[in-house]
N, CA, C and O atoms as a GROMACS GRO file, in nm:
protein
  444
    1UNK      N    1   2.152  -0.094  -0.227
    1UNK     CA    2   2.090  -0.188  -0.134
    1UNK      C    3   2.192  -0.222  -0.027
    1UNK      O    4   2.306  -0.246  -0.066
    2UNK      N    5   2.172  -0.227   0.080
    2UNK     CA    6   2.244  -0.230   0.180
    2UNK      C    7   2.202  -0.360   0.201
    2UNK      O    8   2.089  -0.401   0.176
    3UNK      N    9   2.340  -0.458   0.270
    3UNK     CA   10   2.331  -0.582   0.289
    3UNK      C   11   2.303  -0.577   0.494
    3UNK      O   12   2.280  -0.675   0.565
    4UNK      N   13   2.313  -0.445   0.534
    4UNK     CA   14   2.286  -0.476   0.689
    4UNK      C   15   2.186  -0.426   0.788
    4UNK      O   16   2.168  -0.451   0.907
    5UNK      N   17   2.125  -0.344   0.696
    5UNK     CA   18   1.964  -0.299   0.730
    5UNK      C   19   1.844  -0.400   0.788
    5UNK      O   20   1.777  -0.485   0.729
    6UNK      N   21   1.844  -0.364   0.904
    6UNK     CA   22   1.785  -0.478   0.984
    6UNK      C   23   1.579  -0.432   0.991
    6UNK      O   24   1.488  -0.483   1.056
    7UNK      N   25   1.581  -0.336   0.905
    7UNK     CA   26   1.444  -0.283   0.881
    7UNK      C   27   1.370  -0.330   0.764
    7UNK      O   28   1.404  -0.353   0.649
    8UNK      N   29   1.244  -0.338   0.833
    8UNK     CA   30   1.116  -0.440   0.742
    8UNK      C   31   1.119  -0.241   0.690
    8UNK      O   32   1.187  -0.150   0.736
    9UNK      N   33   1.006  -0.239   0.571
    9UNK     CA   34   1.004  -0.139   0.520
    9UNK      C   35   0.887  -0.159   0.388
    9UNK      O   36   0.865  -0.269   0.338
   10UNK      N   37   0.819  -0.032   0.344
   10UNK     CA   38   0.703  -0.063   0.296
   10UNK      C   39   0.751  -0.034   0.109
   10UNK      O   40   0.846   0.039   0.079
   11UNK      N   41   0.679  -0.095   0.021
   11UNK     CA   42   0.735  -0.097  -0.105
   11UNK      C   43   0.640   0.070  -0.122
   11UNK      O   44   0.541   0.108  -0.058
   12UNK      N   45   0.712   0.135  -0.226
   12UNK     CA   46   0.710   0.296  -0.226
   12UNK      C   47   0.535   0.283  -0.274
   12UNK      O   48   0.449   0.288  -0.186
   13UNK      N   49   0.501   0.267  -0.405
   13UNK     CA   50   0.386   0.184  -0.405
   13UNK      C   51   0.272   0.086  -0.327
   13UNK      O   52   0.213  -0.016  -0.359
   14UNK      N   53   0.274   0.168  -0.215
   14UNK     CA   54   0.237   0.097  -0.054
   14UNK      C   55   0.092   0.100  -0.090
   14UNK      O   56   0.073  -0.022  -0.088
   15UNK      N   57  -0.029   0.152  -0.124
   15UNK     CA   58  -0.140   0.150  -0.199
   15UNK      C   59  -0.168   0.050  -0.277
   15UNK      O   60  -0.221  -0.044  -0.218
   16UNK      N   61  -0.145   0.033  -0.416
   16UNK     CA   62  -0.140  -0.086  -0.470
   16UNK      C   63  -0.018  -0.190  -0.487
   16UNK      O   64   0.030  -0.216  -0.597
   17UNK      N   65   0.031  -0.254  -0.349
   17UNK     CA   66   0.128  -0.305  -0.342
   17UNK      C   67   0.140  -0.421  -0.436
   17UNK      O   68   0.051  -0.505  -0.421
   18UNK      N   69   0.216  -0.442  -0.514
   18UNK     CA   70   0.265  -0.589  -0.596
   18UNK      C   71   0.183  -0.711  -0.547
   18UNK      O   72   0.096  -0.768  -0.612
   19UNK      N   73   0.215  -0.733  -0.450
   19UNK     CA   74   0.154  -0.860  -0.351
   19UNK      C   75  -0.001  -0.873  -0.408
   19UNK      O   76  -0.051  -0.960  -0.479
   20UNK      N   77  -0.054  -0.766  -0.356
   20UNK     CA   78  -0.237  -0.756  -0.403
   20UNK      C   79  -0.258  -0.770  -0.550
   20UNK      O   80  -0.344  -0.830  -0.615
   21UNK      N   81  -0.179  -0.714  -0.576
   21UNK     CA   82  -0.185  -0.730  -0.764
   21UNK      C   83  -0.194  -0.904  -0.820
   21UNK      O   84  -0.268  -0.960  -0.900
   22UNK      N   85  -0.102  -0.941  -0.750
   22UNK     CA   86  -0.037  -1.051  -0.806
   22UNK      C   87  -0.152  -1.164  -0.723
   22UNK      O   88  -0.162  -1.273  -0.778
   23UNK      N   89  -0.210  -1.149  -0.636
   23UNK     CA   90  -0.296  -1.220  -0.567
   23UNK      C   91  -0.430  -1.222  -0.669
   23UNK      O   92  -0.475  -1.320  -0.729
   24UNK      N   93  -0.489  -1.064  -0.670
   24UNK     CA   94  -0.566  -1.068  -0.769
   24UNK      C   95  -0.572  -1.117  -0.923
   24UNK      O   96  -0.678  -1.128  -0.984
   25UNK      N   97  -0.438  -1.148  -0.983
   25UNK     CA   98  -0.465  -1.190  -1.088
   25UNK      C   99  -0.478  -1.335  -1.094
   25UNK      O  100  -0.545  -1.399  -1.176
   26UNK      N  101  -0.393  -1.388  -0.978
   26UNK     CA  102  -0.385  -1.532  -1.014
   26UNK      C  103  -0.541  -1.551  -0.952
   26UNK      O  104  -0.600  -1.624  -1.031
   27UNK      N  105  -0.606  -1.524  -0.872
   27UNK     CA  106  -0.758  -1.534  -0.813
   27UNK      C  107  -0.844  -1.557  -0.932
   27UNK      O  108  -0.919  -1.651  -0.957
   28UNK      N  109  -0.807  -1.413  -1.022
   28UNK     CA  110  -0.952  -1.353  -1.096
   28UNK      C  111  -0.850  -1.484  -1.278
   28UNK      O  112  -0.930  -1.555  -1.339
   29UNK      N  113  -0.763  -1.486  -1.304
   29UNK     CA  114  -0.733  -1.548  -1.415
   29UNK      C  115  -0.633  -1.700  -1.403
   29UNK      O  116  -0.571  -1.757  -1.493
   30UNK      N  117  -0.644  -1.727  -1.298
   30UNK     CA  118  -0.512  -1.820  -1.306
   30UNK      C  119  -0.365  -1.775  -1.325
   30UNK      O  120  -0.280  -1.861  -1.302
   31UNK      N  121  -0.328  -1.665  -1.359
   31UNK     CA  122  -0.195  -1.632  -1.417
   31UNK      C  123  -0.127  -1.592  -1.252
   31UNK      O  124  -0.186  -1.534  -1.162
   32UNK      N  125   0.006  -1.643  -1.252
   32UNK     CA  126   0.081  -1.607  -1.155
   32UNK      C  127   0.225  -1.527  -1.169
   32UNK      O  128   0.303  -1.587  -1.243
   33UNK      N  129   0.279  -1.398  -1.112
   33UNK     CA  130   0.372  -1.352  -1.231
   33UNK      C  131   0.490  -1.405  -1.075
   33UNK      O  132   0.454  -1.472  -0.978
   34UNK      N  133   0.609  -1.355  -1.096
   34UNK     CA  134   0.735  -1.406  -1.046
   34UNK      C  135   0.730  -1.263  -0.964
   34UNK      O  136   0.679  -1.162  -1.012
   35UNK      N  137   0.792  -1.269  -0.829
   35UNK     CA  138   0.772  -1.197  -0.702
   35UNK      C  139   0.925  -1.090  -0.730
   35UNK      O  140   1.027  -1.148  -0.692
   36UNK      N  141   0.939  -1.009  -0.764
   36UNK     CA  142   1.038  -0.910  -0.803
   36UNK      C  143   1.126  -0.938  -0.668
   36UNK      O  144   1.072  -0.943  -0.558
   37UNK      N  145   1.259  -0.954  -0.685
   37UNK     CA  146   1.412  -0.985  -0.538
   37UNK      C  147   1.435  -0.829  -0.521
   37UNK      O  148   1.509  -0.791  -0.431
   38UNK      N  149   1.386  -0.754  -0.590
   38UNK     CA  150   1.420  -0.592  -0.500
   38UNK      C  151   1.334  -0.512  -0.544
   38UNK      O  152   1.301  -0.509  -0.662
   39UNK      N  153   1.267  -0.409  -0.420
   39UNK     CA  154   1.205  -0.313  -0.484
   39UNK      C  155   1.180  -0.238  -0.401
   39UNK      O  156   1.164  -0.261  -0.281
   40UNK      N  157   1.172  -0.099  -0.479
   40UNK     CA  158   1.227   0.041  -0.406
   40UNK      C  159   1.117   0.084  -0.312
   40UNK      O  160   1.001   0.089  -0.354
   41UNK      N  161   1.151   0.123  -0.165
   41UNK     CA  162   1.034   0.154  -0.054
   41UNK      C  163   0.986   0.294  -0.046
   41UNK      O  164   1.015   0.370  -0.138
   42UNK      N  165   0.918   0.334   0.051
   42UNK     CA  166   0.886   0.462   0.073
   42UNK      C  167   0.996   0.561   0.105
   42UNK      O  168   0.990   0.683   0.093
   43UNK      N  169   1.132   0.467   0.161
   43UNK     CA  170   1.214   0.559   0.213
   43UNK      C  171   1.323   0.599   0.091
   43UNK      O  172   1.437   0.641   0.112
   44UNK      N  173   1.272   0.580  -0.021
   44UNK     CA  174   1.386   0.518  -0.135
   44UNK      C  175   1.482   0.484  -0.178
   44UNK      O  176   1.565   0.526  -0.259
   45UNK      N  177   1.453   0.319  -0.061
   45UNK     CA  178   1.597   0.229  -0.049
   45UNK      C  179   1.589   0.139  -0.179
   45UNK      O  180   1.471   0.129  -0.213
   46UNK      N  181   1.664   0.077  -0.252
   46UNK     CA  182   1.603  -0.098  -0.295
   46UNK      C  183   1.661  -0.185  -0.222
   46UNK      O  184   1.782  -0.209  -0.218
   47UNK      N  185   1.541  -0.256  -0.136
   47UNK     CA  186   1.596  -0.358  -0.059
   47UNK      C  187   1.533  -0.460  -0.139
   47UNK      O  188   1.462  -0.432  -0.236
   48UNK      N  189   1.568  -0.629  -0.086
   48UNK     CA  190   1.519  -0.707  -0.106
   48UNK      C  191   1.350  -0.742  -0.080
   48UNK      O  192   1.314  -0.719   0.036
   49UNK      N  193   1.255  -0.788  -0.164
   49UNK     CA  194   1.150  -0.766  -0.143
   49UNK      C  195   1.086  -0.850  -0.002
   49UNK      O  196   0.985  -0.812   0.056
   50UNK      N  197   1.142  -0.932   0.025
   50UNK     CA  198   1.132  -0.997   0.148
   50UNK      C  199   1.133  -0.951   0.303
   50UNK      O  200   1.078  -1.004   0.399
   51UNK      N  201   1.234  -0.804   0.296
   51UNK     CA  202   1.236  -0.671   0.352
   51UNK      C  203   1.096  -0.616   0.350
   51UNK      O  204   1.104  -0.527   0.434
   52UNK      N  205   1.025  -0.616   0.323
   52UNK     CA  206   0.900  -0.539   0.298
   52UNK      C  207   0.782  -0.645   0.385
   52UNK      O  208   0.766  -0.764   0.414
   53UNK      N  209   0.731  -0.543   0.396
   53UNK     CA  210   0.541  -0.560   0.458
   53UNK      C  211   0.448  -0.526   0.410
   53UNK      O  212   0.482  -0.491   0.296
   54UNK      N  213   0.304  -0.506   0.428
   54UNK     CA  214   0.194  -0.414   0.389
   54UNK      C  215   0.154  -0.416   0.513
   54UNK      O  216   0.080  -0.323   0.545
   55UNK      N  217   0.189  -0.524   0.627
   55UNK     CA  218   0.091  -0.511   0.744
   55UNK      C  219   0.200  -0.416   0.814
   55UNK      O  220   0.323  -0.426   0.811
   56UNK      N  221   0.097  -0.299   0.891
   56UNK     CA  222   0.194  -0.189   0.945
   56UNK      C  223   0.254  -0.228   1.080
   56UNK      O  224   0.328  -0.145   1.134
   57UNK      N  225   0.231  -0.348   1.144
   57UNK     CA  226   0.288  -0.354   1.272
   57UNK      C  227   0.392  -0.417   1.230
   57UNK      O  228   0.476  -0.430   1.319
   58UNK      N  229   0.440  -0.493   1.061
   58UNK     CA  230   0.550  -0.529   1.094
   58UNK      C  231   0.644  -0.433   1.037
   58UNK      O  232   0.756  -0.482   1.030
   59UNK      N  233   0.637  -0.298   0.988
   59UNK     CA  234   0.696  -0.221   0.923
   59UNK      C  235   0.767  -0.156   1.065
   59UNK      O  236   0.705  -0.138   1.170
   60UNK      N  237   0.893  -0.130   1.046
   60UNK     CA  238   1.010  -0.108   1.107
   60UNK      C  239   1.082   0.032   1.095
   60UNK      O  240   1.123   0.095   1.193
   61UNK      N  241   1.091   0.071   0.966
   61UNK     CA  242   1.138   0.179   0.949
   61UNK      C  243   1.046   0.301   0.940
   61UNK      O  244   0.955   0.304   0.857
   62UNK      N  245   1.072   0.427   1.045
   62UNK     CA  246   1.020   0.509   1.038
   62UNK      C  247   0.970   0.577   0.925
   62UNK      O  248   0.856   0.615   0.898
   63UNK      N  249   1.117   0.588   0.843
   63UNK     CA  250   1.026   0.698   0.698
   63UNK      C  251   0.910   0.638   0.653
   63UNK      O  252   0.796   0.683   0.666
   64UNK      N  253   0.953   0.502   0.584
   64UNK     CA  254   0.840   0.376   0.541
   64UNK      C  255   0.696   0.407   0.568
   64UNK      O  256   0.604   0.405   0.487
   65UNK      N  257   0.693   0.444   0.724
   65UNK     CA  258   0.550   0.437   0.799
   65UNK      C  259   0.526   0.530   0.786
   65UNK      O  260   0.405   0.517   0.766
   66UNK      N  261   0.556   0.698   0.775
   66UNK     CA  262   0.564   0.798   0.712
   66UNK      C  263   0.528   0.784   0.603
   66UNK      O  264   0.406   0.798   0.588
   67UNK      N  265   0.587   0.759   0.511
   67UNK     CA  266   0.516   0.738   0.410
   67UNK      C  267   0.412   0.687   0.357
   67UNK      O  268   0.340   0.740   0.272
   68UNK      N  269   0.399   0.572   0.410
   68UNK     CA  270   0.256   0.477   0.380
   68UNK      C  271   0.164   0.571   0.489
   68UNK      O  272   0.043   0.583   0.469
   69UNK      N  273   0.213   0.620   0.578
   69UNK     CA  274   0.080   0.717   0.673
   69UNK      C  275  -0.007   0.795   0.566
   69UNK      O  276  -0.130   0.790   0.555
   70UNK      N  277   0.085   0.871   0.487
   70UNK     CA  278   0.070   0.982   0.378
   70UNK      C  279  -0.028   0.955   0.240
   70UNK      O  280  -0.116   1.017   0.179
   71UNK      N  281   0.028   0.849   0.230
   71UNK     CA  282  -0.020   0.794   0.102
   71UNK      C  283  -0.169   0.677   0.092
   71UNK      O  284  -0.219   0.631  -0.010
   72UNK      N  285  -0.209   0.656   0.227
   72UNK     CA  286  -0.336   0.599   0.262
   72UNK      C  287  -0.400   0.755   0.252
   72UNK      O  288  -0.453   0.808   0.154
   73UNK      N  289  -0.384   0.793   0.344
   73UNK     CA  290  -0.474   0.913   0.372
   73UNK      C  291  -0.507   0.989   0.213
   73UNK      O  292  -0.621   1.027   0.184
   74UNK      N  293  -0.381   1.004   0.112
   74UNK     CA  294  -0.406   1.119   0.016
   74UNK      C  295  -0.490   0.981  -0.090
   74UNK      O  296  -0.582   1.022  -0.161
   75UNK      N  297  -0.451   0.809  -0.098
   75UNK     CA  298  -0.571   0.762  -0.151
   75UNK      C  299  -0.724   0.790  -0.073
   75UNK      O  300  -0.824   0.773  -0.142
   76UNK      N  301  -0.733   0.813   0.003
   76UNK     CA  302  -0.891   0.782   0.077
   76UNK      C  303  -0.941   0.934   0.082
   76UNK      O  304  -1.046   0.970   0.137
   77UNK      N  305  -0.840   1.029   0.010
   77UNK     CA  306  -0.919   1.175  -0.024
   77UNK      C  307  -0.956   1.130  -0.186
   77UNK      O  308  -1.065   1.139  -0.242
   78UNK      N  309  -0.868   1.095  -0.223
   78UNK     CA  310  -0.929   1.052  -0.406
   78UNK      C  311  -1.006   0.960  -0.393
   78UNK      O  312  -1.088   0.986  -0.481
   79UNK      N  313  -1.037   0.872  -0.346
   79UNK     CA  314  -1.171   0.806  -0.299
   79UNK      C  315  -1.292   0.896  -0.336
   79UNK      O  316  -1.338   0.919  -0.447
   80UNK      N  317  -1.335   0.946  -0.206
   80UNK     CA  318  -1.423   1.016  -0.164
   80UNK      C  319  -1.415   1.097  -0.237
   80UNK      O  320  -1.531   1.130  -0.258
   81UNK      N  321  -1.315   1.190  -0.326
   81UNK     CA  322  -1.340   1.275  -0.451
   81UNK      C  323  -1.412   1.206  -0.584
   81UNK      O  324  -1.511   1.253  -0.640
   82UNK      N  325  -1.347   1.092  -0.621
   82UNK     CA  326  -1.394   1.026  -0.732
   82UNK      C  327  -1.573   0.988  -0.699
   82UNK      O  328  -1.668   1.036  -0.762
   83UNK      N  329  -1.580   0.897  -0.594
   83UNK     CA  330  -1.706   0.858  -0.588
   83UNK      C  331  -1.807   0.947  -0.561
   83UNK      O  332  -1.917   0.893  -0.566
   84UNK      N  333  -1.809   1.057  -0.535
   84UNK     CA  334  -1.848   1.160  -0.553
   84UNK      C  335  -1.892   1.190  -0.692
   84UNK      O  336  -2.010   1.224  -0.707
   85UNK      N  337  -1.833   1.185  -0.770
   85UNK     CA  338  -1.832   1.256  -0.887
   85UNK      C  339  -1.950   1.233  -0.986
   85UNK      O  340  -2.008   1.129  -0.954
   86UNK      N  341  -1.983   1.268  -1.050
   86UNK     CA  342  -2.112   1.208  -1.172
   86UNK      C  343  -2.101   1.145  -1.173
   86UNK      O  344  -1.998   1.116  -1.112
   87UNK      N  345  -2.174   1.028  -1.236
   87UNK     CA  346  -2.168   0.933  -1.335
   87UNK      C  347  -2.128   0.812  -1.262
   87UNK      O  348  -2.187   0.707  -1.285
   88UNK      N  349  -2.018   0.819  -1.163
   88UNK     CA  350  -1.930   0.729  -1.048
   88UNK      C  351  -1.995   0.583  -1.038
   88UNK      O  352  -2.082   0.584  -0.951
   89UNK      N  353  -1.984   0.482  -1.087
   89UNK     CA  354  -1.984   0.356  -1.094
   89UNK      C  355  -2.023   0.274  -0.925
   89UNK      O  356  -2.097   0.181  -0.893
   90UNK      N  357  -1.920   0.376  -0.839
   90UNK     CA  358  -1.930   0.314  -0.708
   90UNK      C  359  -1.959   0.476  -0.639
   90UNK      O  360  -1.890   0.577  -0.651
   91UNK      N  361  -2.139   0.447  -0.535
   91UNK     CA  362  -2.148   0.484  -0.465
   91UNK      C  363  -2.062   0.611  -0.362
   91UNK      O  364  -1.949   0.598  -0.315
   92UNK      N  365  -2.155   0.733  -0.346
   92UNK     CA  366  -2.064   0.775  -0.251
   92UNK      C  367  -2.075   0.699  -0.132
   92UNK      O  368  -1.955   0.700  -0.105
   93UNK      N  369  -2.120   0.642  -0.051
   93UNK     CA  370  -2.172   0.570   0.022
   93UNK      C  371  -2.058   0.439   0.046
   93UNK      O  372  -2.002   0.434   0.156
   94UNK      N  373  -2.034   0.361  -0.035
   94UNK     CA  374  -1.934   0.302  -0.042
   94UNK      C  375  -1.795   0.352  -0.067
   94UNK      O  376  -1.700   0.282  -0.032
   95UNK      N  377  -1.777   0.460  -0.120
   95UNK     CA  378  -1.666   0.535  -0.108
   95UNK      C  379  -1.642   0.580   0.011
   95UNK      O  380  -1.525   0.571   0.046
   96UNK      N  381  -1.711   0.623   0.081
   96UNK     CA  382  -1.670   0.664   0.240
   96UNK      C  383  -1.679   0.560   0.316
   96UNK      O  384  -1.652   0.583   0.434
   97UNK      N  385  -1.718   0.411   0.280
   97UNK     CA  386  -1.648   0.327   0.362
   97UNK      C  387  -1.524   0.256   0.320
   97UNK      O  388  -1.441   0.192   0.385
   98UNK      N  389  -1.536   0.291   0.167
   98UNK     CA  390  -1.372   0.256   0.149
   98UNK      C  391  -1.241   0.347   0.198
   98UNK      O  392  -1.143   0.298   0.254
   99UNK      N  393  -1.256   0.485   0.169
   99UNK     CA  394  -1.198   0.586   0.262
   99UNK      C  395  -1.179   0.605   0.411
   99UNK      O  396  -1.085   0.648   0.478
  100UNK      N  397  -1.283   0.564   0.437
  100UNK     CA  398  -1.284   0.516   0.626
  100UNK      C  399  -1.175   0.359   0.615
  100UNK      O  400  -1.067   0.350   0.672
  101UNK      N  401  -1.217   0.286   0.558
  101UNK     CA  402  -1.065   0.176   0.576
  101UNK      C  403  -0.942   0.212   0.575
  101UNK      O  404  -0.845   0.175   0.642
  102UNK      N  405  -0.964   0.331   0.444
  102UNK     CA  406  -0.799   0.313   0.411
  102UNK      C  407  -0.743   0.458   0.491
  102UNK      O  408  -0.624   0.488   0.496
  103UNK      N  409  -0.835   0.523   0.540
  103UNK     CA  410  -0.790   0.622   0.664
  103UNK      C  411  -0.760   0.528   0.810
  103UNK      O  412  -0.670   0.570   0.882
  104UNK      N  413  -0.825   0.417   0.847
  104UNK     CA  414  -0.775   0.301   0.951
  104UNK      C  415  -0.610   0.246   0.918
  104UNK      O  416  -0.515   0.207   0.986
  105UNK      N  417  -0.634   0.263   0.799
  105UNK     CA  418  -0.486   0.133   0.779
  105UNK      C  419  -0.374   0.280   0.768
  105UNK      O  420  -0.259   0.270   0.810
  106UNK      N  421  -0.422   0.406   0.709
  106UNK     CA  422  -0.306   0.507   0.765
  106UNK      C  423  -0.296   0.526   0.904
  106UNK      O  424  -0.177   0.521   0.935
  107UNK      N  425  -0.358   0.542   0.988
  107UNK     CA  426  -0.403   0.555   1.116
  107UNK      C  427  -0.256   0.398   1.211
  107UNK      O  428  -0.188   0.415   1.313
  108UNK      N  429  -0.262   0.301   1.140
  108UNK     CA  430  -0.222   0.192   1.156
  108UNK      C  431  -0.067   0.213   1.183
  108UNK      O  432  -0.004   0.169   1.279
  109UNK      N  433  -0.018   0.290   1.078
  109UNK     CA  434   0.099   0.304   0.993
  109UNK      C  435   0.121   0.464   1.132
  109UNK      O  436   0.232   0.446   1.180
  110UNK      N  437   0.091   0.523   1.163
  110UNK     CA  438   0.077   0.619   1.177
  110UNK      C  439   0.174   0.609   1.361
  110UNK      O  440   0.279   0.654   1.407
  111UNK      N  441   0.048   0.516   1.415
  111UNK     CA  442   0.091   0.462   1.546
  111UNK      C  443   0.148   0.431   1.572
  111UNK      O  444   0.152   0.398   1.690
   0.00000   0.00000   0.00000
């Protein structure tokens, strides 16, 4: 971890980031867990988690945005593969508007 890295940067896990997790549980159960002080990004630094974003205009470091470009796009192909599939719980229909989001928010990252 570098103490002089002046770059916001996306946690490597940029898809289901910690943040959303931890939002959703305390939402859906009351439980709140403790916010991890480092964790490893797309570029595979460990910075401090405070270093980090999910929103892409504040992400700073190139690889980061590279990466999270990559990794929206290859979730919103497993999207649209899964919901597709037999049996699929959720709509193809809603799968291609969840895939159309999360192709926007690579798109985001991208720019």
């Amino acid at each position: 971890m570098s103490e002089i890295d002046p770059h916001i940067h996306v946690e490597r896990t940029v898809v289901r980031a910690r943040a959303a997790v931890r939002d959703m549980m305390a939402s859906t159960w009351g439980l709140v867990t403790d916010t991890p002080s480092v964790v490893t990004t797309g570029c595979d630094l460990e910075v401090p988690y405070a270093m980090t974003s999910a929103r892409p205009e504040s992400v700073t470091c190139l690889a980061c945005r590279e990466h999270a470009h990559r990794e929206f796009l290859r979730f919103a192909d497993r999207v649209e593969q899964l919901t597709r599939m037999p049996g699929s719980q959720i709509g193809s229909d809603q799968g291609a508007e969840a895939a159309r989001r999360l192709r926007d928010m690579a798109k985001r990252f991208a720019g």
